[in-house]
N, C-alpha and C positions, 0 to 999 in steps of 0.2 A: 504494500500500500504506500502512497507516493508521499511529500510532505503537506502537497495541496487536499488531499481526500479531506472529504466532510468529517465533518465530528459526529453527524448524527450516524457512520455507518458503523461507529462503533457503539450505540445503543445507550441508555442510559447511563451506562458505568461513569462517562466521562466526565459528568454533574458532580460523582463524588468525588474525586481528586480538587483539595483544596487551589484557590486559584490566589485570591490578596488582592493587591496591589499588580503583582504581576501579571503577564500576558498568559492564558490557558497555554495547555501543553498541547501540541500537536503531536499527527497521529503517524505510527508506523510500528511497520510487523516487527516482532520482538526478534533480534537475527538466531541463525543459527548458534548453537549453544558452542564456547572452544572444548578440547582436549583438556584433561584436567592438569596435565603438564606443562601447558601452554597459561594456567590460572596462575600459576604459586609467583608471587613478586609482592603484591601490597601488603599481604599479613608480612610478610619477611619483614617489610620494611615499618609496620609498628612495632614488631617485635625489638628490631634497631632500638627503638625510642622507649621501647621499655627497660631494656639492661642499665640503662644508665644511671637509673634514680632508685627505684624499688628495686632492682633483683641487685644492684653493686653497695649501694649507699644504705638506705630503707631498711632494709630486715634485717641485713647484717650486722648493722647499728644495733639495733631492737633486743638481736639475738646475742651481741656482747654484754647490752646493761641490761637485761632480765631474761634471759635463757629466750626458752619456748612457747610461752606464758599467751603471748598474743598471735602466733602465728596460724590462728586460726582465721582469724580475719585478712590474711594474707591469702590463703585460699578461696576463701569465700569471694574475696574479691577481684581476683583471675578470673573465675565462675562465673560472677557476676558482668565482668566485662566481655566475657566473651560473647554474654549472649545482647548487652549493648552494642557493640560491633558489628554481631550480625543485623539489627535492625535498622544501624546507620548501612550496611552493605545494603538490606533488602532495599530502601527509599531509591540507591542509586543504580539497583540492577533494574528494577521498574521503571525508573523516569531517567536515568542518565542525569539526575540531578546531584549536587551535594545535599546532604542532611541538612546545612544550614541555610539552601537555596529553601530548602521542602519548611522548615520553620518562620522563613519572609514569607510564605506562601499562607501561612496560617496569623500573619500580622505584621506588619512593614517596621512596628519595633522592635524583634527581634536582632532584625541586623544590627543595626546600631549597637547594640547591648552586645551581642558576640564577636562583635569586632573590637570593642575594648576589652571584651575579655581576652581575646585572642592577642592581641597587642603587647598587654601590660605585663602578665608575667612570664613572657618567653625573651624583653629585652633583658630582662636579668641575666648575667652571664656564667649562671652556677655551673655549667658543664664544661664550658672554655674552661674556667679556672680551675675545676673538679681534675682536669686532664691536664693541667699545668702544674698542677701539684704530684700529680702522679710523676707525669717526665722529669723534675727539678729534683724529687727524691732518687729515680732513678740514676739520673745524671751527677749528681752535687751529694749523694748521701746525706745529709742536713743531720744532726744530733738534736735528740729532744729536749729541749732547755728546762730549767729549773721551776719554771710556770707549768710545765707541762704543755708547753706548745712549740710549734717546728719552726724556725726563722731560713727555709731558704731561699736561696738565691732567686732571682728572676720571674720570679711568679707572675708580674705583671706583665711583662715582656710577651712570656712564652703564652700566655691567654691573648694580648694583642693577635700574636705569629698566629694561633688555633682559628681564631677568629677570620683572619684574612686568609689564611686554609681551606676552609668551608666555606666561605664565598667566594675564592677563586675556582674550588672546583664544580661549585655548581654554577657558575656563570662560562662556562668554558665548556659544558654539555651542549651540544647542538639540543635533545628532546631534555627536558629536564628529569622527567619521568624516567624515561632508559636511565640516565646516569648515576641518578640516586639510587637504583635498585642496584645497581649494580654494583656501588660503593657498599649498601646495608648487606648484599649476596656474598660477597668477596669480606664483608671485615665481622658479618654475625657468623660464618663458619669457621672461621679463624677464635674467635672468641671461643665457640662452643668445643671445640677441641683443645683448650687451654684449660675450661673448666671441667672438662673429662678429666683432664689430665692432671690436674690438682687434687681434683675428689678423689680421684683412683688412691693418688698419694696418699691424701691428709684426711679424709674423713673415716670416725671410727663405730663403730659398731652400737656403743654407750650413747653415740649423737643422734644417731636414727632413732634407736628405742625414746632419748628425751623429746624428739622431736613429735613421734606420735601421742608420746603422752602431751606433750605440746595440744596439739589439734584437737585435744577430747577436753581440754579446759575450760573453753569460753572465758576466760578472766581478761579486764583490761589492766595493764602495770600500774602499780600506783605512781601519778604521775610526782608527789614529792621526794618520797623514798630511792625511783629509782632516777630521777633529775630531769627526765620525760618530758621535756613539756607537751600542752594536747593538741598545738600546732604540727609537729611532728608524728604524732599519734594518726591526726587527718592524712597528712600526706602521704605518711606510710600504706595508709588503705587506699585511697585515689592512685599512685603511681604501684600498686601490685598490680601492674600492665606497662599501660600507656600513659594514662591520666590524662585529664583536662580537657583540652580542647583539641588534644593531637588525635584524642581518638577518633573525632569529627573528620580528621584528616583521610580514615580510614574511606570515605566516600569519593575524595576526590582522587584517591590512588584508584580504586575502582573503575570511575569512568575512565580514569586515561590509560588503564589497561585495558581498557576496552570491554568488560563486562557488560552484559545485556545491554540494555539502554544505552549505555556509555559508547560503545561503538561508532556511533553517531554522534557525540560530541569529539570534537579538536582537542589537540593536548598542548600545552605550554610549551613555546622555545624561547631557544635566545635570541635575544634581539643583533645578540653579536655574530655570534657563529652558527644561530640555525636558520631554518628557511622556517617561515611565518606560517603556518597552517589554520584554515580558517574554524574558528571555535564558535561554537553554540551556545550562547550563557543559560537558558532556558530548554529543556528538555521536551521531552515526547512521552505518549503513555501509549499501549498497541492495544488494539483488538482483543475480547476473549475467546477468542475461538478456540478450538480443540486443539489446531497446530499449534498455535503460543503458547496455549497453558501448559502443552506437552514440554516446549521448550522453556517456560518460567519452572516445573518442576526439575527438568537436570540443571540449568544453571544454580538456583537455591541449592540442590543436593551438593552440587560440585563447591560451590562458595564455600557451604557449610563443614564439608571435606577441609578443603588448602588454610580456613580458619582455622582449622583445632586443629591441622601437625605444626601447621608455619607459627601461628601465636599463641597458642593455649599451650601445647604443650613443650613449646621453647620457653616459653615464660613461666612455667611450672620446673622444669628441667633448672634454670638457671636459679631461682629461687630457693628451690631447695636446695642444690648442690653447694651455692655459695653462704648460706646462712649455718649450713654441717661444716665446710671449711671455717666459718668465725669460730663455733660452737668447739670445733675441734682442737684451733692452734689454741684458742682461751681459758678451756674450763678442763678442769680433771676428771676421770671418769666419773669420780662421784659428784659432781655437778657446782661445786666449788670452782673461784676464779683461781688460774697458776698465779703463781709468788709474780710480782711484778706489772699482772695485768691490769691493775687501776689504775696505773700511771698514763693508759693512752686513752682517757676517759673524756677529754675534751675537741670535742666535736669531731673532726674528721682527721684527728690523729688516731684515731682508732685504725683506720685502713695502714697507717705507717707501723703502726704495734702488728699489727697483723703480718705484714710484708716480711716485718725483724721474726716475727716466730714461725714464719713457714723456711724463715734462713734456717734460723737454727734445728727444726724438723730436718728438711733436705737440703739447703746449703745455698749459697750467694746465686746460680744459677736458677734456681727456682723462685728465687725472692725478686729474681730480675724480672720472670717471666708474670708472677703476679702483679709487678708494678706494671708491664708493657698490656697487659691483662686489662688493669683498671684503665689505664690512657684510652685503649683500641675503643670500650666500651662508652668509655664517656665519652669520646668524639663521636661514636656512630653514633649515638643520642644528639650529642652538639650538631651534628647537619642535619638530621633528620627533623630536630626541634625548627633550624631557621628553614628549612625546605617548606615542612608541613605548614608552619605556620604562614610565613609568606604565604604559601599557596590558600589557604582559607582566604584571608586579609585580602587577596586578588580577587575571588572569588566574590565576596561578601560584596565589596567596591563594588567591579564591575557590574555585577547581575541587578543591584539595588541604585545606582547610582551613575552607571556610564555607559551602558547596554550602547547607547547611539551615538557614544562619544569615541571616532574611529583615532585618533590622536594617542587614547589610553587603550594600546590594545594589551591583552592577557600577561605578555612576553615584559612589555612596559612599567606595567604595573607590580609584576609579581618583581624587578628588579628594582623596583621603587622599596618595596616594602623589606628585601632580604636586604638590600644594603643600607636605609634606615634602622635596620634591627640591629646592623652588625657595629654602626658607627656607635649607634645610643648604648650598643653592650661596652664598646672601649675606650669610649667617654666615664663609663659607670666605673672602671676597670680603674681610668687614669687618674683621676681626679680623688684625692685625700685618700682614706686608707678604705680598703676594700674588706668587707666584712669575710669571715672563715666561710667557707664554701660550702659545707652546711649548713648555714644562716639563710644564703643564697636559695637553697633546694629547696627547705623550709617554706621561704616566703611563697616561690612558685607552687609550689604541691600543695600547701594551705587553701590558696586562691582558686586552683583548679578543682582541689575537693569540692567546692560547694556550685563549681561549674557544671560538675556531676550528674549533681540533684536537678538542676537546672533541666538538661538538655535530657536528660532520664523519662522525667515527667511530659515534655515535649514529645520525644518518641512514642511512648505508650499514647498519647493521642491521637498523633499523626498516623501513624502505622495501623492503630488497628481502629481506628474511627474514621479516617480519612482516606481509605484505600479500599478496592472492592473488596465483596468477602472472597473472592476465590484468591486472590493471594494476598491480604492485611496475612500482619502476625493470627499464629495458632493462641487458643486460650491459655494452654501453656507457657508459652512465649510474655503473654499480656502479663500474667502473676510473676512471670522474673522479671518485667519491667517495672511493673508493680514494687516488687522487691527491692529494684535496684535504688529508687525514686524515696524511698523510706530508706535503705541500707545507707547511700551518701546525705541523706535529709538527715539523719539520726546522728552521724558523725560531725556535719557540719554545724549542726544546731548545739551538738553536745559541745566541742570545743571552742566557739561562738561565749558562749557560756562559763567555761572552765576560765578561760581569759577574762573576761570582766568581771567575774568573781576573782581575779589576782589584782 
């Protein structure tokens, strides 16, 4: 069916797809379904964005100042994300839209609202410097001073260098899309085989068993006792994935890999070195006929497939393996801290106490490889962060605000936003003293937790109120959104709380 066909020939369904402000969706056959070989790229490349924060920083933190106590909500909340994920995937295998185009659709203030959200806490530059600490230990050795804090070398420097890193290589991509996968393809299986290869080493027997009893707990730490506070409490459960608003990004990797609908949308280049392809801001909804539906059921089967090996269960994989590696270089088998491990109890010297005890386990080679371990990981979070995010921030612009404005095209604007992100992160970088990089993590993961609850609540409406019944979310589906909508409401509202009573 052409772009010109009537609307009426697809029968009443089209009345239900919300419309706003914007232009209705035009009509066309849903295409043939790919290979499932041919799918696996955009989970990979959340998966990128989730090692950085929750599976490196987050639980392993958690699991140094109070065992295993909370890592139930660490699970729960992979769980939970995966099946947010998929409901940001279904909006854009159906309409070739973003999640956040499908939310303007349902009221013209949400752009607004999620494009500051999307802005504010991704210029923060907690992953540059997360990976500048890494390299500066690895490089310069630094001694732990008598504060208990690390004074090395060039930290600000080598987060400048990180920074103009990641925007030189993604401005140097002819498709932006091909090269970011390709960077997250090439540096998340390189990760995953360091922390094979770690766990193999350093995780013990006594870690596993603490950790299942871990998961039957339900307890939150106390946040005085164990020095906790409930800002970091939030973020730890928001980034046991993706977090925030990258997981929105999860939609815009879809269409320009071409999934269903998305097919028919255009994908980002460079204005420098790619050729210009013509992009769709505004999507399509097909026919329900017997052929599409047949093909809306394997592409769903197949999505739902490449989700849960590429993100669910890399981001399970890495979470557990790395919070048994803290558990293991840390605590004795009887669940006591070893002699000396309160000394790396201030903020993200923890990961340097860590690095010294996997030395002394196996030796200055391995202590190399878990520092080059955390760097890889926090970079592929650090591009993955400015890619996704630009890419929304384009998005949001263009569809709501420049649709007829041909001066601002896609290419333009997404390098408007990546290199405003990168200058206002090493401006934040240069300027007086730069707070400890877990302060940094903190503030973004806090902010996103409650971006959660937000966009949670949005989905369960959109998806199964706003889509026909032959393919909205199943009932099942509705009560994990349901879930999820109360699971980050409950967090955010609880640590909201915990603070203004301090």
């Amino acid at each position: 069916m052409s772009d010109a066909a009537d609307e009426s020939s697809t029968g009443a369904h089209l009345a239900e797809y919300p419309r706003g402000v914007l232009p209705p969706l035009r009509v066309r056959d849903l295409p043939e379904p790919l290979p499932l070989r041919k799918m696996i790229g955009p989970s990979i490349m959340l998966a990128g964005l989730a090692l950085g924060s929750g599976e490196f920083i987050f639980w392993p933190y958690l699991t140094y100042k109070s065992g295993f106590i909370f890592f139930w909500a660490c699970v729960i909340g992979v769980v939970t994300q995966y099946f947010i994920n998929m409901e940001i995937t279904r909006w854009a295998l159906v309409t070739g839209e973003s999640a956040v185009t499908g939310f303007a659709r349902l009221s013209k203030h949400w752009a607004g609202l999620f494009l500051f959200l999307n802005i504010v806490p991704w210029m923060i530059p907690a992953w540059a410097r997360g990976t500048s600490e890494m390299i500066s230990w690895l490089i310069f050795r630094p001694e732990l001073g008598a504060d208990g804090s690390i004074h090395a070398p060039y930290i600000p420097h080598i987060t400048v260098a990180t920074l103009l890193l990641c925007g030189f290589a993604l401005t140097t991509g002819p498709v932006i899309y091909e090269t970011v996968e390709r960077i997250q393809l090439i540096l998340v299986s390189f990760i995953l085989i360091l922390v094979v290869v770690l766990g193999v080493c350093l995780i013990r027997y006594d870690a596993v068993t603490a950790l299942l009893a871990g998961l039957a707990s339900f307890q939150i730490p106390n946040t005085v006792d164990t020095g906790i506070d409930p800002m970091f409490l939030l973020g730890a459960v928001a980034f046991a994935g993706a977090g925030g608003t990258m997981n929105l990004g999860q939609s815009n990797y879809v269409k320009e890999k071409g999934y269903g609908m998305g097919a028919y949308i255009g994908r980002i280049t460079s204005p420098i070195t790619g050729k210009e392809e013509t992009v769709s801001e505004l999507g399509y909804c097909f026919p329900l006929t017997n052929e599409n539906l047949a093909r809306w059921r394997t592409w769903w089967r197949s999505a739902n497939i490449e989700h849960f090996f590429s993100f669910f269960c890399t981001c399970l994989l890495c979470l557990f393996a790395l919070a048994l590696i803290a558990y293991s270089v840390f605590y004795n088998p009887d669940g006591t801290l070893k002699a000396g491990s309160a000394q790396f109890s201030k903020d993200i010297v923890f990961l340097f106490g860590e690095a010294d005890a996997v030395e002394q386990e196996l030796g200055g080679t391995f202590r190399a490889l878990f520092l080059l371990m955390g760097a890889a990981i926090l970079f592929t979070t650090e591009i993955g962060v400015l890619d996704a995010a630009s890419r929304i921030s384009t998005d949001i612009v263009k569809v709501n605000w420049l649709r007829e404005n041909k001066a601002w095209s896609e290419g333009r604007l997404y390098y408007f936003f990546l290199w405003g992100t990168i200058a206002t992160a090493i401006v934040i970088t240069l300027i007086g003293k730069t707070p400890d990089a877990i302060l940094l993590f903190k503030l973004t993961a806090s902010m996103n937790g409650a971006v959660m609850f937000i966009y949670s609540a949005l989905l369960l409406y959109l998806n199964y109120f706003k889509l026909p019944r032959a393919i909205r979310m199943s009932p099942l589906r509705a009560v994990m959104m349901a879930w999820s909508t109360l699971f980050f409401g409950f967090f955010a509202f609880w640590t909201a709380g915990q603070m203004l009573g301090r």
